[in-house]
MIPADREN-894360 format. One line per 5 residues: number of its first residue (from 1); their letters; for each residue x, y, z of N, C-alpha, C. Coordinates in steps of 0.05 Angstrom, whole numbers. Layout:
! MIPADREN-894360
NUM = A = X:Y:Z:X:Y:Z:X:Y:Z | ...
! end
This chain:
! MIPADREN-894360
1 = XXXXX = 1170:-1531:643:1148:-1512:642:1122:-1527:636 | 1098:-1524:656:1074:-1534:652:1062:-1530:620 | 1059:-1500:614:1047:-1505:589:1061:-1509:564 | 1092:-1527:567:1102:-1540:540:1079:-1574:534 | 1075:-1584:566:1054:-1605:562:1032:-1605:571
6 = XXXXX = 1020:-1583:579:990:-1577:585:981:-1557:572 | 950:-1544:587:944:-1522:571:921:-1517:586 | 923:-1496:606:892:-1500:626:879:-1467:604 | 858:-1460:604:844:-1439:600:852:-1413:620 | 845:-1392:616:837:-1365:626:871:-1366:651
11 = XXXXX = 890:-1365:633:922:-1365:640:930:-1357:638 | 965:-1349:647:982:-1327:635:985:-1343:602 | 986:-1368:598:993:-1381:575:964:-1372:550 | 948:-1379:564:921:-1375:547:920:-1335:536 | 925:-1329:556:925:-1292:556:948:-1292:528
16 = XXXXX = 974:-1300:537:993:-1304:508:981:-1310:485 | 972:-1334:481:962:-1346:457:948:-1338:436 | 924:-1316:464:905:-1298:453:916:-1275:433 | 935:-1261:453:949:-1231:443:969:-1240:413 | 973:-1267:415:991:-1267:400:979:-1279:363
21 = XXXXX = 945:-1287:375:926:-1289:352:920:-1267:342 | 914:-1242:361:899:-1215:361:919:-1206:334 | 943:-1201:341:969:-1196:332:980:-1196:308 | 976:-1227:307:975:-1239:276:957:-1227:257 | 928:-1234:265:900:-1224:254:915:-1202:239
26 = XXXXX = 925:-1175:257:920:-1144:256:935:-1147:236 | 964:-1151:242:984:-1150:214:972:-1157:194 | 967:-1189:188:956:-1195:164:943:-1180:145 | 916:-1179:172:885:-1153:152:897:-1131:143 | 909:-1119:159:930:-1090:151:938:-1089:131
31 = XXXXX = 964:-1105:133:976:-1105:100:962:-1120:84 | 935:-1132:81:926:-1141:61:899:-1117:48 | 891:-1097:70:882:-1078:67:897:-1057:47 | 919:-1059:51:940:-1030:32:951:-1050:8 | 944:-1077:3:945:-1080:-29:926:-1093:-38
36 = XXXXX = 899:-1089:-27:873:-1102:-42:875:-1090:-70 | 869:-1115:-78:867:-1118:-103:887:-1119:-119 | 912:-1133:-113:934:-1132:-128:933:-1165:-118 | 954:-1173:-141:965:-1201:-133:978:-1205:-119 | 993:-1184:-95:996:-1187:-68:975:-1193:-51
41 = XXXXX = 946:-1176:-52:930:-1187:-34:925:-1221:-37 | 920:-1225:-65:914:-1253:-73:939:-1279:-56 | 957:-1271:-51:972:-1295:-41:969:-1281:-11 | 960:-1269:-7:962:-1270:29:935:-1286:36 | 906:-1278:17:888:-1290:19:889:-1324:18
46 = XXXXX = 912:-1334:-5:915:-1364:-14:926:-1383:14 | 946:-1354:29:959:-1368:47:943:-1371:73 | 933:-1353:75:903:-1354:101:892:-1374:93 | 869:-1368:73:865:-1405:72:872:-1428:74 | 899:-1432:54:916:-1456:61:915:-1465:95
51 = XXXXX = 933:-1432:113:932:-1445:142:911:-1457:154 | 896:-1444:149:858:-1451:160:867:-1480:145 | 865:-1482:128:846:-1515:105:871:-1538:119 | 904:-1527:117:918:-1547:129:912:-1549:159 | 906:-1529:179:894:-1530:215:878:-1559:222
56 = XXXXX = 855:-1552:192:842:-1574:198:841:-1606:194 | 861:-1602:161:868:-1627:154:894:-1640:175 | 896:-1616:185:919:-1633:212:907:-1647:229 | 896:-1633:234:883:-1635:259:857:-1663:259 | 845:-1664:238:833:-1694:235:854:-1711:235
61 = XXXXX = 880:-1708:221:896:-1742:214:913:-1736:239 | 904:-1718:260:920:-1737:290:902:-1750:302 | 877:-1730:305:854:-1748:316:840:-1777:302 | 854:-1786:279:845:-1810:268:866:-1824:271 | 892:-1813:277:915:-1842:285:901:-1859:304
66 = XXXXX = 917:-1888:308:904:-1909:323:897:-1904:349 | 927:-1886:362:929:-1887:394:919:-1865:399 | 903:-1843:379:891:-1822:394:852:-1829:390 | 851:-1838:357:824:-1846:354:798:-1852:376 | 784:-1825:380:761:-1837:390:732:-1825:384
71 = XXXXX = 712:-1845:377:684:-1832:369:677:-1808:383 | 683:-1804:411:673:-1770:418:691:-1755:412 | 709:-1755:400:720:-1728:394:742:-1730:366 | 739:-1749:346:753:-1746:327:734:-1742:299 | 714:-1741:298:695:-1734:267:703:-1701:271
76 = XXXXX = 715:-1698:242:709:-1672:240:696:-1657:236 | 671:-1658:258:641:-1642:248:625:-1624:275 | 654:-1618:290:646:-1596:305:638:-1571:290 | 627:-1552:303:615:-1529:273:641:-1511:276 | 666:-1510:292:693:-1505:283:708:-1516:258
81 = XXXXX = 695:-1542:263:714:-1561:233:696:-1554:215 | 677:-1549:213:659:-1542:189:659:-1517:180 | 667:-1505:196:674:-1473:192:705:-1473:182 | 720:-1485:189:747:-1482:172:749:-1496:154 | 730:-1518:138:724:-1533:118:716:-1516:99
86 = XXXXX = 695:-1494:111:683:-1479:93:701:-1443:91 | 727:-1446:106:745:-1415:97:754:-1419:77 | 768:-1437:55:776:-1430:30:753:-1424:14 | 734:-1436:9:706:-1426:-6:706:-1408:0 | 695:-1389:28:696:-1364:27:718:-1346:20
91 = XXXXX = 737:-1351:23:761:-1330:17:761:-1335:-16 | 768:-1351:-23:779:-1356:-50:756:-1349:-69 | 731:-1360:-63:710:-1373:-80:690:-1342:-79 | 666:-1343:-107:657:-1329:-104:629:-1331:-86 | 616:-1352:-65:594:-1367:-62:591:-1340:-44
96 = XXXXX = 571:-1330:-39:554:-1312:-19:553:-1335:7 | 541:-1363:4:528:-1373:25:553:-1375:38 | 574:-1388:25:598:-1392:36:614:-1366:57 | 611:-1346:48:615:-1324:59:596:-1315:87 | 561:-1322:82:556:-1313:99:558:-1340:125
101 = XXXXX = 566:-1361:119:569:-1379:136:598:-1376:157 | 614:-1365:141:639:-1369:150:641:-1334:168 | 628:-1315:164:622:-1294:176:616:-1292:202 | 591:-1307:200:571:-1311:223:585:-1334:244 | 594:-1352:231:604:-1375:250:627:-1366:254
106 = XXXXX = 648:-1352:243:668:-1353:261:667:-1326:280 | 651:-1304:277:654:-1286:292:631:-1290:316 | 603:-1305:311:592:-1311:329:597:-1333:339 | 604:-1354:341:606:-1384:351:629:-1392:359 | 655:-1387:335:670:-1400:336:699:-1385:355
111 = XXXXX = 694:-1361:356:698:-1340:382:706:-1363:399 | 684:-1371:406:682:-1397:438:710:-1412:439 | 716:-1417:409:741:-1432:420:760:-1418:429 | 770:-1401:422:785:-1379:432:779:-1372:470 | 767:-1369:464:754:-1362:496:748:-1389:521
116 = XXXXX = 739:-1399:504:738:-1430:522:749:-1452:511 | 773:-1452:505:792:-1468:489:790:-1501:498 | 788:-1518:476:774:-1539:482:807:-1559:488 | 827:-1544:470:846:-1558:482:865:-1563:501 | 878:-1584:513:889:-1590:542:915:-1593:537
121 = XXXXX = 928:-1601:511:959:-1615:508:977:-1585:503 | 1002:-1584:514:1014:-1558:514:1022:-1567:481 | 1043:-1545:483:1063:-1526:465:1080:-1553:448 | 1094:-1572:463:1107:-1591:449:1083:-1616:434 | 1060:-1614:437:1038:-1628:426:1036:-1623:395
126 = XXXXX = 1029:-1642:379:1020:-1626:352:983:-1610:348 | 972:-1625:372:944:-1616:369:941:-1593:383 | 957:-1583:394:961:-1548:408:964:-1530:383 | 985:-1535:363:991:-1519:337:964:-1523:316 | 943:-1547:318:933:-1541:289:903:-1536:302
131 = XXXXX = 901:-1531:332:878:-1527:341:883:-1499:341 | 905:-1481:343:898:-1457:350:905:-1443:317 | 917:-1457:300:914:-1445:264:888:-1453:257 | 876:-1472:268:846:-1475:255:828:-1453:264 | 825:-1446:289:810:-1430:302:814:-1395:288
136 = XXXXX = 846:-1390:293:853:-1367:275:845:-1362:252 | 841:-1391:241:840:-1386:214:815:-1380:203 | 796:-1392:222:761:-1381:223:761:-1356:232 | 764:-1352:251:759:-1323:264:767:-1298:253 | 792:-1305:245:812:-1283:231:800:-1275:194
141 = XXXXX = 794:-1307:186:784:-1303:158:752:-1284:158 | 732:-1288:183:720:-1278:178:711:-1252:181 | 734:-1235:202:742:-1211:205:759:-1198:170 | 781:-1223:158:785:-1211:133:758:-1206:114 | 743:-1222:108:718:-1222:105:711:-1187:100
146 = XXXXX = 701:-1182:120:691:-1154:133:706:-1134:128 | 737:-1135:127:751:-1122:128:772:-1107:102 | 773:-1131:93:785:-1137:63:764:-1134:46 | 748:-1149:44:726:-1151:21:702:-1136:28 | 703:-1119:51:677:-1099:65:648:-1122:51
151 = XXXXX = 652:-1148:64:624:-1163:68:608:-1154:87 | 591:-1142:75:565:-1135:89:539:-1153:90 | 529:-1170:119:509:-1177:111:479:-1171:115 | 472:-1179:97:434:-1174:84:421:-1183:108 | 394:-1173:104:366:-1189:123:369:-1222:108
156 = XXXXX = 366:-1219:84:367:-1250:74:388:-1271:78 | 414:-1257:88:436:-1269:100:428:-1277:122 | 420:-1257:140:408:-1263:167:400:-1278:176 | 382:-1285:158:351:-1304:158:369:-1328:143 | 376:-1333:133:393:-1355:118:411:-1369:135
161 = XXXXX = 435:-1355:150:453:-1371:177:430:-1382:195 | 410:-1360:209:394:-1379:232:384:-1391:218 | 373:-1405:191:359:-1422:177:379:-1443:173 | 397:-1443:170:414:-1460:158:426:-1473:182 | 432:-1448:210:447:-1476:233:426:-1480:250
166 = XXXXX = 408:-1473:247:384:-1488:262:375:-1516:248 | 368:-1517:218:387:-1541:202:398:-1560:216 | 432:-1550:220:452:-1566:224:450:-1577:257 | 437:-1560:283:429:-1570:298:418:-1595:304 | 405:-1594:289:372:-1621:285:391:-1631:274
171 = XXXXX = 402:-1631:255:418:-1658:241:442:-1672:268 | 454:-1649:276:470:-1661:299:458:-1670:318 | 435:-1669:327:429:-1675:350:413:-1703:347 | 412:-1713:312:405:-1734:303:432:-1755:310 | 452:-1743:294:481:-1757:295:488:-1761:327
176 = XXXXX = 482:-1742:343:490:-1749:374:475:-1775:383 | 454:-1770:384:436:-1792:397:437:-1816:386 | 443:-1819:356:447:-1845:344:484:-1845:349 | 494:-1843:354:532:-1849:362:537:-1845:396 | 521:-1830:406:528:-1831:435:549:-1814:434
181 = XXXXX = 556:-1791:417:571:-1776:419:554:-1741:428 | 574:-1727:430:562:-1692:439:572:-1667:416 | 579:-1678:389:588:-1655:369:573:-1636:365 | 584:-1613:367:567:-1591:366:562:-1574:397 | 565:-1603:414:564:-1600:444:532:-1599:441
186 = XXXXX = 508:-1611:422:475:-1608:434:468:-1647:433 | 489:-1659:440:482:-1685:450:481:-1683:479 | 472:-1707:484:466:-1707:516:492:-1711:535 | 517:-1694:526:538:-1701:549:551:-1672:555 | 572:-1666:569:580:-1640:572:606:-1640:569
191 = XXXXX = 611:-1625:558:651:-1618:551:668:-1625:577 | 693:-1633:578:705:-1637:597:717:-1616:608 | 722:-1594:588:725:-1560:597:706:-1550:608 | 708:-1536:626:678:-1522:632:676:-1503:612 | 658:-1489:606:649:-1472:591:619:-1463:595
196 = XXXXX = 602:-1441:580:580:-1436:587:557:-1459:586 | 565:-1481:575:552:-1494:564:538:-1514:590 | 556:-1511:612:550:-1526:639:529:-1507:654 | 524:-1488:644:501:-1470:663:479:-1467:641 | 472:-1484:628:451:-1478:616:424:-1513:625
201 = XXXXX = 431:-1523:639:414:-1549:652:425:-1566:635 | 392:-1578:630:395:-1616:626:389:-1611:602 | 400:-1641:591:394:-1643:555:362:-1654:563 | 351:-1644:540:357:-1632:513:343:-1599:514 | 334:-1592:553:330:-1562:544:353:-1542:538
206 = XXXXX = 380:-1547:539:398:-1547:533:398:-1536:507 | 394:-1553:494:401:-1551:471:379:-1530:460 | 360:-1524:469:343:-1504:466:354:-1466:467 | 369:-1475:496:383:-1441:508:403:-1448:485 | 413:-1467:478:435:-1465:451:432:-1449:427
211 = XXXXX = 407:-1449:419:395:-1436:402:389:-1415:408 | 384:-1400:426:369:-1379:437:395:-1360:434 | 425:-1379:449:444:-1367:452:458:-1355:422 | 458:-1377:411:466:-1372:390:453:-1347:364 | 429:-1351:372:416:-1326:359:429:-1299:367
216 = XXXXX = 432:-1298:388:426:-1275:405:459:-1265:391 | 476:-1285:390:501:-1273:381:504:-1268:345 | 495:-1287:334:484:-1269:310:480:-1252:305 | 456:-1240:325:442:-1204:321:456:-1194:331 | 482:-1198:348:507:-1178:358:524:-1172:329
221 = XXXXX = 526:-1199:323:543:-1196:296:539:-1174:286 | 502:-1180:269:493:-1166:245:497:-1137:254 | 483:-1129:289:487:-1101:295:508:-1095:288 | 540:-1105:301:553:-1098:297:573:-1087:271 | 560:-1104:253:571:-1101:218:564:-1071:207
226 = XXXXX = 537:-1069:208:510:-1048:212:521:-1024:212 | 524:-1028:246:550:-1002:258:579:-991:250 | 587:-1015:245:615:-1006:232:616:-995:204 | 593:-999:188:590:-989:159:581:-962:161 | 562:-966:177:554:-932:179:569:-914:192
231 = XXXXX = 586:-924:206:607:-912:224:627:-897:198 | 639:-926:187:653:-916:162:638:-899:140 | 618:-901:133:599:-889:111:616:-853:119 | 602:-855:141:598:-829:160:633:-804:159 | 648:-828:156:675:-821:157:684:-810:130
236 = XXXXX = 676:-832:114:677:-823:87:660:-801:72 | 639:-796:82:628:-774:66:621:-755:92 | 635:-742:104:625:-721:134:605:-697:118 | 598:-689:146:580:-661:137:588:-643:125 | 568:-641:113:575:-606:97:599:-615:65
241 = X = 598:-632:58:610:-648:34:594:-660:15
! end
């Protein structure tokens, strides 16, 4: 079977992978929804993190063995690896920033991997298993986030994520040009997946619609948080009560 040693995108295999993240997610939040606040929730939370924190610490010490090691693609400082660097702080920890980072990036950004999956090695690979627990483990934590802990975020949150990865931009796009590498994908090279990232031109206006793009999914975010609270508000206290 092709996808025990490959892994193309937008597949019957990829369609699987998806439904079977969706899946996971739902159970988890669910039953961690019907014992918030007990020391049941607390170890489902310990173990979400853990998966997320181990995804990633896997997932660097394959890409730093000898025979896989390479400057474009083994630092772990894609804003995926920085985002599952930063899910136990948010889950565990009490930091706001930590929370609103891990919010915003995995529900606006880090989505992408999911959708335009950066990895190629199938099912018998080890970097197939800790690429798709790392990704879960962002996306899913920051839906528990919202869901579990009803994180709601502020205008000052708002203003704080585009402040902070517009930040991390400029710093990456420092690190690209001095290594000849593309982390972050706003150096001057293009993913070997296609993804949206090939219809946006030449570096470095590029890296401009990057930002544009990335905003724009933010303020889907925030709308969408917005909506769902007032949705629920609305549920919880109806008319005429």
């Amino acid at each position: 079977m092709d996808c025990l040693h490959t892994f193309q995108p937008w597949t019957l295999d990829h369609l699987g992978v998806l439904a079977a993240c969706v899946l996971v997610a739902a159970i988890v939040i669910r039953y961690a929804r019907t014992v918030r606040g007990t020391p049941a929730e607390v170890r489902v939370r310990l173990a979400w993190a853990g998966m997320t924190l181990l995804g990633e610490i896997g997932s660097t010490a394959i890409w730093y063995l000898p025979h896989r090691y390479d400057r474009q693609d083994s630092w772990p400082i894609h804003l995926c690896d920085l985002a599952a660097w930063i899910t136990p702080l948010a889950m565990l920890g009490p930091w706001r920033w930590a929370r609103t980072l891990l919010f915003f990036w995995g529900l606006g950004l880090s989505t992408q991997g999911l959708i335009t999956p950066a990895v190629t090695s199938g099912v018998l690979d080890a970097t197939w298993w800790v690429y798709w627990a790392q990704h879960l483990g962002v996306v899913g934590g920051a839906v528990y986030l919202a869901s579990v802990d009803g994180y709601r975020p502020s205008r000052r949150d708002f203003a704080f994520i585009i402040a902070a990865t517009l930040l991390l931009v400029f710093i990456m796009v420092g690190v690209n040009v001095s290594a000849g590498t593309n982390y972050m994908y706003v150096g001057n090279k293009l993913p070997e997946q296609r993804t949206v990232i090939h219809a946006l031109g030449d570096w470095p206006g590029r890296v401009a619609w990057l930002c544009v793009l990335g905003t724009i999914a933010f303020s889907l975010v925030w709308a969408g948080s917005e909506a769902c609270h007032r949705i629920g508000a609305r549920r919880a206290d109806p008319p005429g009560h």
